[in-house]
MIRO-526393 format. One record per residue (C-alpha): residue number from 1; residue in one letter; z, x negated, y negated. Coordinates in steps of 0.25 Angstrom, whole numbers, padded with zeros to 4 digits, m for minus. Each point is the difference from the previous one (the first is absolute). Layout:
// residues N
ATOM_NUM_a_Z_X_Y .
...
// end
This chain:
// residues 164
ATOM_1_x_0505_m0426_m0473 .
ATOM_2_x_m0015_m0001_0004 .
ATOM_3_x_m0007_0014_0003 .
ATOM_4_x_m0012_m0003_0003 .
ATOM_5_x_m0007_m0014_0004 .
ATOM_6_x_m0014_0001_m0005 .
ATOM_7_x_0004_0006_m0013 .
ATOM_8_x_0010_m0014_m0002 .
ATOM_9_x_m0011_m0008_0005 .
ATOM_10_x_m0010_0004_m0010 .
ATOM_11_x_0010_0000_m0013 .
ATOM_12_x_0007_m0014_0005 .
ATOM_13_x_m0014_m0005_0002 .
ATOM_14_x_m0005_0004_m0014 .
ATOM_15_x_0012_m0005_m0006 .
ATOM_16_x_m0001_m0014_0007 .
ATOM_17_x_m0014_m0002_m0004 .
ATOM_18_x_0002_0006_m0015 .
ATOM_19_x_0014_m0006_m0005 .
ATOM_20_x_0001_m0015_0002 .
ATOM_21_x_0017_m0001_m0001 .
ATOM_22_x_0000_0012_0010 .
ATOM_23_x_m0010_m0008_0009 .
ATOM_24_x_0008_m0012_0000 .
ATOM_25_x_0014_0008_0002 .
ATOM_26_x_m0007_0008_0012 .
ATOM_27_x_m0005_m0012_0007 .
ATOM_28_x_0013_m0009_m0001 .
ATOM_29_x_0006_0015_0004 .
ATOM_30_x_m0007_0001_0014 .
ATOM_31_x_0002_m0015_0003 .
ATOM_32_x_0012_0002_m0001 .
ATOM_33_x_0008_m0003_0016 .
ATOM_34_x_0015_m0002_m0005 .
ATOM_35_x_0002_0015_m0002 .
ATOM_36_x_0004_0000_m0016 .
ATOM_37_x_0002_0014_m0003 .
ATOM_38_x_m0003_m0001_m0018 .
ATOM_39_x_m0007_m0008_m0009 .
ATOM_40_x_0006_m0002_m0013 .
ATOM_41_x_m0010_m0001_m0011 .
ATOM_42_x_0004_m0013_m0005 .
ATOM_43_x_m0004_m0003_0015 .
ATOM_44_x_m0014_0008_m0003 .
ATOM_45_x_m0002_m0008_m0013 .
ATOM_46_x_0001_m0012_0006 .
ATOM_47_x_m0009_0007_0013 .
ATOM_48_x_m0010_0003_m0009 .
ATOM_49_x_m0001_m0012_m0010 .
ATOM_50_x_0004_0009_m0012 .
ATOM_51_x_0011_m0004_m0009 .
ATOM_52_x_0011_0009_m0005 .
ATOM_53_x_m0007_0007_m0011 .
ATOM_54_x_m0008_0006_0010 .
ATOM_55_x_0011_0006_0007 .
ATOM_56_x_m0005_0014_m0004 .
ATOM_57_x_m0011_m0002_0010 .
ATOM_58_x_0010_m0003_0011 .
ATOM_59_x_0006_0012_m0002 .
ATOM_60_x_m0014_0009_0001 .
ATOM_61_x_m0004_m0006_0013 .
ATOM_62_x_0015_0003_0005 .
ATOM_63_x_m0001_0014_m0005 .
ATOM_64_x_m0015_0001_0006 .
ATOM_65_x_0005_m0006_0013 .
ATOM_66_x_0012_0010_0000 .
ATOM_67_x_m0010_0012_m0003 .
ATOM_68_x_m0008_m0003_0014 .
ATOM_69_x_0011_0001_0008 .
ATOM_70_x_0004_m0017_0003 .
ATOM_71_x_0013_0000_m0006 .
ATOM_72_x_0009_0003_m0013 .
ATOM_73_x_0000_m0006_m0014 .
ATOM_74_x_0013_m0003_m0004 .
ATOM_75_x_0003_m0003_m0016 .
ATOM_76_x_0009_m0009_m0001 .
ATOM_77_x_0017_0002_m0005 .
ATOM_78_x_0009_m0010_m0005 .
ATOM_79_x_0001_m0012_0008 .
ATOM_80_x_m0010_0006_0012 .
ATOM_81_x_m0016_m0003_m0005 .
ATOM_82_x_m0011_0010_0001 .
ATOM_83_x_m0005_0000_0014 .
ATOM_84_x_m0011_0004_0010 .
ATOM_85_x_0007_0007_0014 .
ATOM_86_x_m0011_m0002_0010 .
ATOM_87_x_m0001_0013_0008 .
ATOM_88_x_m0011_m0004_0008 .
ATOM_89_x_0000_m0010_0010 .
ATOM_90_x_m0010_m0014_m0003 .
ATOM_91_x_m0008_0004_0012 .
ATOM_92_x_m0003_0014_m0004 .
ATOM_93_x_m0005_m0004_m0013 .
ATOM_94_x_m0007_m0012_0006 .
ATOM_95_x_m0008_0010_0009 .
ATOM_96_x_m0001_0009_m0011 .
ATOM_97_x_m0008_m0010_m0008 .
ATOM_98_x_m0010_0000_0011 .
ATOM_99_x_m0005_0013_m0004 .
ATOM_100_x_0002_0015_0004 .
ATOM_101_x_m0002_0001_0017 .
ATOM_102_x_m0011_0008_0006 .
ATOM_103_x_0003_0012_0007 .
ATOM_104_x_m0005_0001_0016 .
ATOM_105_x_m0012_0012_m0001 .
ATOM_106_x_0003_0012_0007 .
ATOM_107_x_m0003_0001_0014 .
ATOM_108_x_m0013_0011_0001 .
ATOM_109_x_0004_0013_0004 .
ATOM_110_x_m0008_0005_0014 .
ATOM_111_x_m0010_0010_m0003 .
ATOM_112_x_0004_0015_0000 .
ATOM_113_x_m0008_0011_m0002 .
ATOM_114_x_m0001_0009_m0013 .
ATOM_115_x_0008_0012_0007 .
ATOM_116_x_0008_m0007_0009 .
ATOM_117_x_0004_m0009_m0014 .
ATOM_118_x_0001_0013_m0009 .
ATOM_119_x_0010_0008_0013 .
ATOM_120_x_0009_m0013_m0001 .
ATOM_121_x_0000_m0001_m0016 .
ATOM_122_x_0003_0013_m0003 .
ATOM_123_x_0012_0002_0012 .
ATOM_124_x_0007_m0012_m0007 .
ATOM_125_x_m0003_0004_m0016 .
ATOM_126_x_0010_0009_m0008 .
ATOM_127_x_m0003_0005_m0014 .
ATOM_128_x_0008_0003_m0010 .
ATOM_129_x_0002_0008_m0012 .
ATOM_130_x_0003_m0006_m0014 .
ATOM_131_x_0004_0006_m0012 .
ATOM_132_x_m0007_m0008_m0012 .
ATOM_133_x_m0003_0009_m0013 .
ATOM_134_x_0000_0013_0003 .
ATOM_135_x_m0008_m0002_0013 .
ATOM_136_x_0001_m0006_0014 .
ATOM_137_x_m0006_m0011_0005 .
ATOM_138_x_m0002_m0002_0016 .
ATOM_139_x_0003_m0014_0005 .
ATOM_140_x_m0005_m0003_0014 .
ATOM_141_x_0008_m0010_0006 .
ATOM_142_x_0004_m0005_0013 .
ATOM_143_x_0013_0005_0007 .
ATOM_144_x_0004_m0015_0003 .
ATOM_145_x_m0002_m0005_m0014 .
ATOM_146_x_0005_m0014_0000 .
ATOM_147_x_0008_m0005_m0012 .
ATOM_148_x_m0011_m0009_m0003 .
ATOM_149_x_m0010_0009_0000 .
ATOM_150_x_0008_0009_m0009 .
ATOM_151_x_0002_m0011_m0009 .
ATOM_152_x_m0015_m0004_m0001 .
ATOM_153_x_m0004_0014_m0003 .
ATOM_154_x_0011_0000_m0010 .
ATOM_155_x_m0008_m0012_m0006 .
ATOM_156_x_m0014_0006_0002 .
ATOM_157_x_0006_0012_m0007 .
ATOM_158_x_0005_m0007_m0012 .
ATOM_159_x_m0011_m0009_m0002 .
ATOM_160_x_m0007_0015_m0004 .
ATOM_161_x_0008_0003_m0011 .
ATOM_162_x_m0003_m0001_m0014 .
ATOM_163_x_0008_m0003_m0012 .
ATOM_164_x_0006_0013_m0006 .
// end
């Protein structure tokens, strides 16, 4: 499953200019108008212009394919061959090969004065006590916090920690 588009676009882009089997695989993937849902890896050998000795490869762009989000790397039992399950349509991966989308820029704000901007802020900004090593800390926040923005403060936060 695909979380975020940009993300998939900038690893499926590295890895189609950096790996010439997953190049190959990914471009006869998003040509692709018949709706086959896996490709076997003697399919991707033969895709690729490997030979079966080189099967090893295959599987590592399978299993960097599966790591992104486009599908599932399927090992192979008994009589039923080892198998990439797309996940992802060819269309998405298509557009995901043209690079990560720009995002609209915000619309300006209309001008507010410094009081007027400090009585609204402070009407709609809660702080909160937390406990962290013997202590409290006070977070300001606002009191409709959105998910998202809780997530991306969670990121901001984490991205300030150090090892130990």
């Amino acid at each position: 499953m695909i979380e975020d588009f940009d993300v998939l676009s900038k690893q499926l882009i590295r890895l189609h200019d950096q790996n010439e089997a997953a190049r190959r695989i990914i471009d006869n993937f998003t040509q692709r108008r018949d709706g086959a849902s896996s490709t076997t890896t003697d399919d991707a050998l033969e895709i690729a212009g490997m030979h079966a000795h080189q099967r090893v490869k295959i599987t590592e762009v399978f299993k960097k394919l599966e790591g992104m989000g486009c599908g599932r790397f399927v090992p192979g039992r008994k009589t039923h061959p080892s198998r990439f399950v797309w996940e992802t349509k060819p269309s998405t991966m298509a557009e995901a090969l043209e690079g990560p989308k720009e995002k609209p820029a915000p619309a300006p704000m209309p001008p507010v004065s410094e009081a007027e901007a400090a009585a609204q802020a402070a009407s709609r900004i809660i702080t909160y006590r937390f406990p962290m090593r013997g202590d409290f800390l006070d977070v300001r926040l606002p009191f409709d916090l959105k998910r998202g923005e809780a997530e991306r403060l969670a990121q901001f936060i984490e991205s300030l920690a150090t090892e130990s």
